[in-house]
C-alpha positions as CSV (number, residue, x, y, z in Angstrom):
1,X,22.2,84.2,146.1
2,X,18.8,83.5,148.0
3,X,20.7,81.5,150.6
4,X,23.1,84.3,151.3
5,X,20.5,86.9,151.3
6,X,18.1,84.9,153.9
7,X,21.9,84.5,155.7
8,X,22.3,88.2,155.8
9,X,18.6,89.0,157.3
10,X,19.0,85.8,159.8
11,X,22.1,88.4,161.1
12,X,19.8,91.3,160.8
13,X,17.8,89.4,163.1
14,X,20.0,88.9,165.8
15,X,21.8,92.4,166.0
16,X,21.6,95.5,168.3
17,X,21.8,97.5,165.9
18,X,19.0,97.2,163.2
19,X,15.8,98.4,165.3
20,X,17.4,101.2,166.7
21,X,18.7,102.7,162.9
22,X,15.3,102.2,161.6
23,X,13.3,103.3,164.6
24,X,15.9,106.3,164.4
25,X,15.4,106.7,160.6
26,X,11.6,107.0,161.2
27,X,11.5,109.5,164.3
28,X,13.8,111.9,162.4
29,X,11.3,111.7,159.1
30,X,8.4,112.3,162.0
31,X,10.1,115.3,163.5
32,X,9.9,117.1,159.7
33,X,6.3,115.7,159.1
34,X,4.8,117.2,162.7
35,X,7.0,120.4,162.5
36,X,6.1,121.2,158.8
37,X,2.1,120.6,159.7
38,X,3.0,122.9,162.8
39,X,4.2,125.4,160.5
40,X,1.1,125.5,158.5
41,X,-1.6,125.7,161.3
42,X,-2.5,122.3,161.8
43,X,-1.8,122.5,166.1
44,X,-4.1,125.7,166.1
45,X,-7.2,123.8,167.6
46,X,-4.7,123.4,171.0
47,X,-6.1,126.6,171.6
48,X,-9.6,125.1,172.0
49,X,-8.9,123.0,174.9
50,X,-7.5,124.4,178.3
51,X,-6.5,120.9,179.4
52,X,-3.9,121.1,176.7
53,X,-2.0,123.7,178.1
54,X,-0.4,125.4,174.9
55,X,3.5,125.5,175.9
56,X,5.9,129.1,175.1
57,X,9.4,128.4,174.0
58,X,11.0,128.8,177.3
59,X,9.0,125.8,178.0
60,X,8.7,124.0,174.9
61,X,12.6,123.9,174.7
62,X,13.2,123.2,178.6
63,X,10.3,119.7,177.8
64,X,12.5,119.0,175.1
65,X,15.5,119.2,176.8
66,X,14.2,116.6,179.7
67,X,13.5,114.1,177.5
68,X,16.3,114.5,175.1
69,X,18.7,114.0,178.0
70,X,17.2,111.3,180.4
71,X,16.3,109.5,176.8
72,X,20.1,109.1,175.7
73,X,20.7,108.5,179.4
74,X,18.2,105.9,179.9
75,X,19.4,104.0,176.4
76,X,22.9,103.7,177.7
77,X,22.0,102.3,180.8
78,X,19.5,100.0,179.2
79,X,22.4,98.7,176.6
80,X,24.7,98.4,179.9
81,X,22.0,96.1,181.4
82,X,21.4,94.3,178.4
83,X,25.0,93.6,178.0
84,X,25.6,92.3,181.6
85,X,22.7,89.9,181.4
86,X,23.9,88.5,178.3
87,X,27.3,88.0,179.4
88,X,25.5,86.3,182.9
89,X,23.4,84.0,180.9
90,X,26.6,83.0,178.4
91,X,28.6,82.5,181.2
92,X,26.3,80.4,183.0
93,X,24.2,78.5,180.7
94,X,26.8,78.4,177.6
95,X,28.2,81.0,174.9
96,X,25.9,79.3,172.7
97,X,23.1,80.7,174.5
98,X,24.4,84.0,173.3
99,X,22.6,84.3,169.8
100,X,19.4,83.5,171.5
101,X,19.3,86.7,173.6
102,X,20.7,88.8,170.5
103,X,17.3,87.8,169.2
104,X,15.5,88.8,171.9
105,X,12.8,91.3,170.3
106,X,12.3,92.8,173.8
107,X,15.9,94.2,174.3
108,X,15.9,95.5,170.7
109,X,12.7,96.9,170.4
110,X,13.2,98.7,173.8
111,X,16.8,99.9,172.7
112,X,14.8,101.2,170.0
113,X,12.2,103.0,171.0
114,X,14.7,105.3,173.9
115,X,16.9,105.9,170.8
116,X,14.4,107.0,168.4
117,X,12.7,109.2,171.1
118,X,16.1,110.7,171.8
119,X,16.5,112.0,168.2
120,X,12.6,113.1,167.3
121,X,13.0,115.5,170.4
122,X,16.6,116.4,169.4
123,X,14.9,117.4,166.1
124,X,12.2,118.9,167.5
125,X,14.0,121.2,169.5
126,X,16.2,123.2,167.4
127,X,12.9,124.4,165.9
128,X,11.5,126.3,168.8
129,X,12.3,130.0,168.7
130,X,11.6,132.6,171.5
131,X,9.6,135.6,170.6
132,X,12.5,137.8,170.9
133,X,14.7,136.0,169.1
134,X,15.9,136.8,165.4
135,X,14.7,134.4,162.5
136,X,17.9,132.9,160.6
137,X,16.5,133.4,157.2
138,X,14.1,135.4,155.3
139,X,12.3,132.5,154.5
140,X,12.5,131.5,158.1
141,X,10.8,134.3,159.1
142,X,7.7,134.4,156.5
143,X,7.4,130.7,157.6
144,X,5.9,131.5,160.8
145,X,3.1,134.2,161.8
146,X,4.8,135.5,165.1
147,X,8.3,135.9,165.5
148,X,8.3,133.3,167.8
149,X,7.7,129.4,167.2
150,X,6.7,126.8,169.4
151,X,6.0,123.3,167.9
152,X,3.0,122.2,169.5
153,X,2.2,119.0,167.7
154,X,5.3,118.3,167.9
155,X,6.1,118.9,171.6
156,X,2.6,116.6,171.8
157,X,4.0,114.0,169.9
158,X,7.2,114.1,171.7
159,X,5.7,113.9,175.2
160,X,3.2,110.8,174.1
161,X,6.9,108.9,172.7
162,X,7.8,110.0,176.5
163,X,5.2,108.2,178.2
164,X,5.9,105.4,176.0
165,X,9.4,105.1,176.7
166,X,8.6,105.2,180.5
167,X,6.1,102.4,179.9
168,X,8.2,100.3,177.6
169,X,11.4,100.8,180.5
170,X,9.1,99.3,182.9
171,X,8.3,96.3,180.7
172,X,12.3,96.4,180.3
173,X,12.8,96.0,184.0
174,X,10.6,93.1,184.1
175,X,11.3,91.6,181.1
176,X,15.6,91.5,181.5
177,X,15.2,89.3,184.5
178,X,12.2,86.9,183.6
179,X,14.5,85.9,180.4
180,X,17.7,84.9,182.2
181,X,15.8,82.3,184.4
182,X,16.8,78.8,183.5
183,X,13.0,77.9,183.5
184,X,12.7,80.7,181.2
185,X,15.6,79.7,179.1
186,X,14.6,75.8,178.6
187,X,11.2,76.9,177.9
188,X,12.3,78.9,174.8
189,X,14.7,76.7,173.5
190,X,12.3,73.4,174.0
191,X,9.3,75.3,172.3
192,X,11.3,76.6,169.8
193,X,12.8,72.4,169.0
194,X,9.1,71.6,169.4
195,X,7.7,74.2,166.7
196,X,10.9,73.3,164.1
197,X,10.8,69.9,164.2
198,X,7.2,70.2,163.8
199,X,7.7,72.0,160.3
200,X,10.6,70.2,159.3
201,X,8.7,66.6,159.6
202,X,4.9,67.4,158.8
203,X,4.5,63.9,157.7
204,X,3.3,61.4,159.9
205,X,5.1,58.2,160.5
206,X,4.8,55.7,157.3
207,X,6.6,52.2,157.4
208,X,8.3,51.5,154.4
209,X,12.3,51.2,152.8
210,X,15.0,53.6,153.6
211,X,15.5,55.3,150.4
212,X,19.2,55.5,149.1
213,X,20.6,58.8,147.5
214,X,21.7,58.3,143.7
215,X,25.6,58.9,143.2
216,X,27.0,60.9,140.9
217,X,30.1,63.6,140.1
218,X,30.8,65.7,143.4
219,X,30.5,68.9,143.8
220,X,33.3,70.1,145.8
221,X,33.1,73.2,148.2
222,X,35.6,76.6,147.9
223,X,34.1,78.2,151.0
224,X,34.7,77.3,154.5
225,X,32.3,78.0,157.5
226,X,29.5,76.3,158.8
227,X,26.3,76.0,157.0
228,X,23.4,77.9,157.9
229,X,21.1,77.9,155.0
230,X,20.6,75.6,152.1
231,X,18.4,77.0,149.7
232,X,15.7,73.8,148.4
233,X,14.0,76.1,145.9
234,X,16.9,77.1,143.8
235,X,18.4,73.6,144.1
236,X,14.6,72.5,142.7
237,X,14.9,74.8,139.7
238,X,18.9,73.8,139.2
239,X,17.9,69.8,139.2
240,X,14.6,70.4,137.2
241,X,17.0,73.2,134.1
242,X,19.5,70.6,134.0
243,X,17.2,67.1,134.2
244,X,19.6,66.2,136.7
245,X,19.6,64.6,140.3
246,X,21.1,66.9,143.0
247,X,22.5,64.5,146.0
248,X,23.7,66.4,149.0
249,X,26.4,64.9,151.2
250,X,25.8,67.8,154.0
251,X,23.3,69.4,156.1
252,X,22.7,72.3,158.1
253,X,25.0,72.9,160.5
254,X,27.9,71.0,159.1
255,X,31.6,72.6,159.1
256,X,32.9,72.6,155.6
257,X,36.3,74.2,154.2
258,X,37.7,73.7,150.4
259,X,37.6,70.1,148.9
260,X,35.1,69.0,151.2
261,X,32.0,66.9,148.7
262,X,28.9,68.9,149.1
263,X,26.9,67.4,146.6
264,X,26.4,64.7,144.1
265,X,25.4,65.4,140.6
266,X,23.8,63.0,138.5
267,X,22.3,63.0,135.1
268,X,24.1,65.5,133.5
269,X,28.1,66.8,133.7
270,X,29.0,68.6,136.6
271,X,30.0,71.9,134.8
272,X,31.7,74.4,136.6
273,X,28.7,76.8,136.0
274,X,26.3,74.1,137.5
275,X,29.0,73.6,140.5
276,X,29.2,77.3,140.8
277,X,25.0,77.5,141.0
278,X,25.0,74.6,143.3
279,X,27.5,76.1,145.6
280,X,25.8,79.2,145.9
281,X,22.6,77.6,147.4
282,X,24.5,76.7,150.3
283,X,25.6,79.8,152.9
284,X,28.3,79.7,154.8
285,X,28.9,81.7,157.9
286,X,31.2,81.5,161.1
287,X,28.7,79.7,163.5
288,X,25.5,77.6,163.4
289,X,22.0,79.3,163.7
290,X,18.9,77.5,164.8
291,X,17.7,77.8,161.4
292,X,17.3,74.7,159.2
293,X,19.3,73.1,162.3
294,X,17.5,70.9,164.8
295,X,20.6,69.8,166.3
296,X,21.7,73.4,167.0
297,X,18.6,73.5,169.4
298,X,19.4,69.8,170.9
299,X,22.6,70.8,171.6
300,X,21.8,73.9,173.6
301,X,19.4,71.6,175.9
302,X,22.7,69.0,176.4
303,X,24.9,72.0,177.3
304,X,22.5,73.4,179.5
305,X,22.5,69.5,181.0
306,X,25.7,69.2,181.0
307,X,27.0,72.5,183.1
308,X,24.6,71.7,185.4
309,X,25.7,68.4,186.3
310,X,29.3,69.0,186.2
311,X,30.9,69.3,189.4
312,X,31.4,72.7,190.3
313,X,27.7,73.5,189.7
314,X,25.9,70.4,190.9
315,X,22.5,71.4,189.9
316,X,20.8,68.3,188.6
317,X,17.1,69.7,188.7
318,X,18.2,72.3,186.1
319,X,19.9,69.2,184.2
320,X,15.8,67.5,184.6
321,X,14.1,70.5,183.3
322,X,16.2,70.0,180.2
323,X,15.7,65.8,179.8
324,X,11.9,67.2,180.3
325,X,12.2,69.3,177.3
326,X,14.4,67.1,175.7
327,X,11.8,64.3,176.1
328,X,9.0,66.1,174.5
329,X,11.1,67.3,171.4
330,X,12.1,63.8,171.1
331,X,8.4,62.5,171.5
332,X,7.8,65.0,168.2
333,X,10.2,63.2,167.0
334,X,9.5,59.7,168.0
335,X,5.5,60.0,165.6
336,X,7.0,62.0,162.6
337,X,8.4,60.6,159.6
338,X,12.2,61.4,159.1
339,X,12.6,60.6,155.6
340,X,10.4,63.5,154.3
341,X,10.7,67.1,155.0
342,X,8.8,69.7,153.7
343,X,10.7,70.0,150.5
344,X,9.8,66.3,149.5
345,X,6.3,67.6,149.5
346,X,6.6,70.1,146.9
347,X,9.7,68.8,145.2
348,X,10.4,65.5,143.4
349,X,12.5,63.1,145.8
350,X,14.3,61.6,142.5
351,X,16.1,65.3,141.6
352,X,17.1,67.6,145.1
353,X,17.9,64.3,147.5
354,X,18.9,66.0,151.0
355,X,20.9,63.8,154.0
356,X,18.2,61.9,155.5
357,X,17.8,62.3,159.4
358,X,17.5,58.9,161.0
359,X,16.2,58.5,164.9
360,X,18.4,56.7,166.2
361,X,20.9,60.0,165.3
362,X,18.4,61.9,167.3
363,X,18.4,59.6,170.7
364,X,22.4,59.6,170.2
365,X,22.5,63.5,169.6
366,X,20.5,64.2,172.7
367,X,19.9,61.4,175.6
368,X,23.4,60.2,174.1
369,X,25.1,62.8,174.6
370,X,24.2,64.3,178.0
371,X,24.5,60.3,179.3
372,X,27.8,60.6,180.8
373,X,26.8,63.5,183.4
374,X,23.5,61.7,183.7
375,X,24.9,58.4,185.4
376,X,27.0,60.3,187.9
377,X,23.9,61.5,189.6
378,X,21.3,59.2,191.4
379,X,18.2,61.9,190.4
380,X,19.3,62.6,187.1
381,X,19.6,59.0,185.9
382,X,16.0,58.2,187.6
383,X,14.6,61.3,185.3
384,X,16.8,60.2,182.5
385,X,14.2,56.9,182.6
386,X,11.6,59.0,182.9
387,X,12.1,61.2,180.2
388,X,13.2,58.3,177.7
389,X,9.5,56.6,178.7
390,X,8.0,60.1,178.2
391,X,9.7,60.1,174.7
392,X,8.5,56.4,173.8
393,X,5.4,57.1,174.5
394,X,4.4,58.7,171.2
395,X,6.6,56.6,168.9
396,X,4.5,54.8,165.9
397,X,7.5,52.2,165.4
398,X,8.7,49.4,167.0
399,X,12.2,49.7,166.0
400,X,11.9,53.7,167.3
401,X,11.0,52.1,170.8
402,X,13.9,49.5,170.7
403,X,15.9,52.4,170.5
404,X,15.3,54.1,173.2
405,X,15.4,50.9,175.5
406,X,19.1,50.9,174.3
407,X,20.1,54.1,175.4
408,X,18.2,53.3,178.8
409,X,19.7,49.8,179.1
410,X,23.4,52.3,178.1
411,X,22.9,54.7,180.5
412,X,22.6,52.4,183.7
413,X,25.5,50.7,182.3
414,X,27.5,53.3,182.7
415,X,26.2,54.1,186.5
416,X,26.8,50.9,187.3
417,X,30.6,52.5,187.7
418,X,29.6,55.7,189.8
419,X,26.5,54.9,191.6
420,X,26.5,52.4,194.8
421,X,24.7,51.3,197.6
422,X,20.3,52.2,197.4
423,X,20.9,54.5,194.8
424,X,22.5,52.0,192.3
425,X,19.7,49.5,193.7
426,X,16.5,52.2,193.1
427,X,17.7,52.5,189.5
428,X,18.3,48.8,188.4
429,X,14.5,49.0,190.2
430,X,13.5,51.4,187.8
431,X,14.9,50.2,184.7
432,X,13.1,46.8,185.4
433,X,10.0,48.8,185.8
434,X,10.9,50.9,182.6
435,X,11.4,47.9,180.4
436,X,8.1,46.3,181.8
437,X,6.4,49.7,180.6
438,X,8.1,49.4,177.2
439,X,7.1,45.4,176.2
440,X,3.6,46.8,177.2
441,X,4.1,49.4,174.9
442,X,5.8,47.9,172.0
443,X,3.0,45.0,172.4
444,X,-0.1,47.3,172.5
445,X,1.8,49.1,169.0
446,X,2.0,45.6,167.7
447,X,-2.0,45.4,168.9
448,X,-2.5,48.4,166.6
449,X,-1.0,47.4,163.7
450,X,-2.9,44.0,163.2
């Protein structure tokens, strides 16, 4: 139930439509507040102050009007905006990019405020009342001392959300460009890697045995989706009820459907109640989310390579901004110790047992993967080298640094068959040079140990 819940505010979180109901919600409870203090004498210091300039109805109602109507007007064309950079950036940089600009706080909370403004003056205004016109009700009319009624808090209050609005559409002007540059783009998505694979792995590298999961009855799955949450707490309170040993066969991110193994159970009988509470820690939803899911991230980067090498674009400095970013996340990587997230460090290893993450899925997953547009291009494959050396540069293991050698070492391999002439010859100089660089590192970590 926790995992589903967490699902449903991860969608909350990346919709268009939550700020602007609850901003909405709240300006329409403000308009009753300001008119109701209004109607009992609390805007009668205006009168103090010249500079105020205490507003008739005529006027009151023709302010209100203004910004009622450029505030709608302004709202649509900032959701028309919106929309076309979202469908540029999906277009150009992937449809998986899409999610990250649904998140965007900026385009919501602008949406937002235009809307809310919109309905506080709309409420606002069917209060005012000329001094000639009839009340509507008895009770209308002892509400007020003069027959006519002009909200002046209110009017105040509207005009101040006015000059906000203006300021927050020019912060919206600025702000819908900056985030569709591909700079702008690999910047969020490589900080973003950076920050989750820092809370995932908190642990520091530690050299010992691979542990191996305990195998038991599986628990087989009745939904179908991809996984976007797995909820460690409940699992931990399941495994600890039952004095059992929860094994899962999936992570975040996976596609699953009916039949598919989940989990192992050990120590107890998989009951269909204990299936049922197990399977319910697990949310399911049409696509993958960043959350809980490093490779979601990766994958964006390699896309983002990927188009950019590809013929028709042809853009390999794009593709090296993401090996830049792509080398730092796996440099995170490269000093952190895989085999324990932050659940091992509250819960016991021996009863919730997640997949472990190994490194060498990592260099595969990212350099790996973007490798075949890589070799095609004489400056890509250079930075490619670089990147990899960037990467190694922070690994605690020997075996980590082997690794990367080996996706070097694959990668000019498989330039050998598109690059010729001084560009095939500046990279086999480069890879000599690189695996120089990496005995002098793998020696100086040897140094360290001893």
């Amino acid at each position: 139930m926790i995992a589903r819940i967490r699902s449903a505010l991860l969608s909350i979180n990346a919709s268009y439509w939550f700020y602007p109901a609850l901003f909405s919600t709240i300006a329409f409870f403000l308009s009753f507040v300001t008119i109701y203090l209004d109607r009992n004498g609390a805007a009668d210091w205006f009168s103090t102050y010249d500079w105020l300039h205490v507003s008739r109805p005529a006027g009151a109602r023709t302010t209100l009007t203004v910004i009622a109507g450029s505030m709608i007007g302004v709202a649509s064309t900032v959701f028309s905006i919106t929309i076309a950079a979202v469908a540029y950036a999906s277009g150009n940089y992937g449809p998986r990019l899409l999610t990250n600009f649904m998140e965007d706080k900026g385009n919501q909370l602008s949406l937002a405020t235009f809307i809310a403004t919109f309905v506080y003056a709309l409420m606002v205004i069917r209060t005012v009342r000329d001094e000639d016109e009839r009340a509507a009700s008895a009770a209308d009319a002892a509400a007020s001392v003069l027959p006519g009624f002009t909200p002046q808090l209110s009017l105040l209050v509207a005009m101040i959300m006015a000059i906000f609005a203006v300021a927050v559409l020019v912060y919206f002007l600025h702000h819908i460009p900056a985030s569709i540059r591909i700079n702008t783009v690999l910047k969020d998505i490589g900080e973003r890697l950076i920050c989750d694979v820092k809370a995932r792995y908190p642990s520091e590298i530690e050299e010992r045995e691979p542990r191996e999961q305990s195998q038991g009855e599986p628990i087989i799955s009745v939904n179908k989706g991809y996984i976007d949450i797995i909820d460690f707490d409940t699992l931990d309170e399941i495994a600890r009820e039952h004095e059992a040993t929860i094994a899962l066969r999936v992570r975040t991110g996976d596609f699953i459907h009916p039949n598919v193994p989940i989990a192992e159970l050990s120590g107890t009988g998989a009951s269909e109640e204990i299936s049922d509470k197990i399977r319910n820690c697990l949310s399911t939803g049409g696509m993958r989310t960043a959350t809980q899911d490093l490779e979601y991230l990766i994958d964006e980067l390699v896309e983002i390579a990927l188009r950019a090498l590809s013929p028709g674009i042809n853009d390999p400095f794009t593709a090296i901004t993401s090996m830049h970013w792509m080398g730092a996340a796996l440099a995170e990587l490269g000093s952190r110790d895989l085999d324990r997230g932050p659940e091992q460090e509250d819960y016991d290893w021996q009863r919730v047992q997640p997949l472990s993450d190994d490194f060498s899925h990592f260099v595969e997953r990212s350099f790996g993967a973007m490798r075949s547009g890589v070799a095609t291009n004489h400056l890509a494959s250079i930075n490619f080298l670089n990147a990899l050396f960037s990467a190694a540069t922070s690994c605690q293991s020997d075996r980590r640094l082997r690794l990367i050698g080996e996706e070097a070492e694959t990668m000019v391999k498989q330039a050998r068959h598109h690059l010729v002439g001084p560009s095939l010859e500046e990279l086999e100089a480069r890879l000599v040079e690189f695996n120089n660089m990496m005995e002098s590192s793998s020696n100086a970590l040897l140094a360290r140990q001893f």
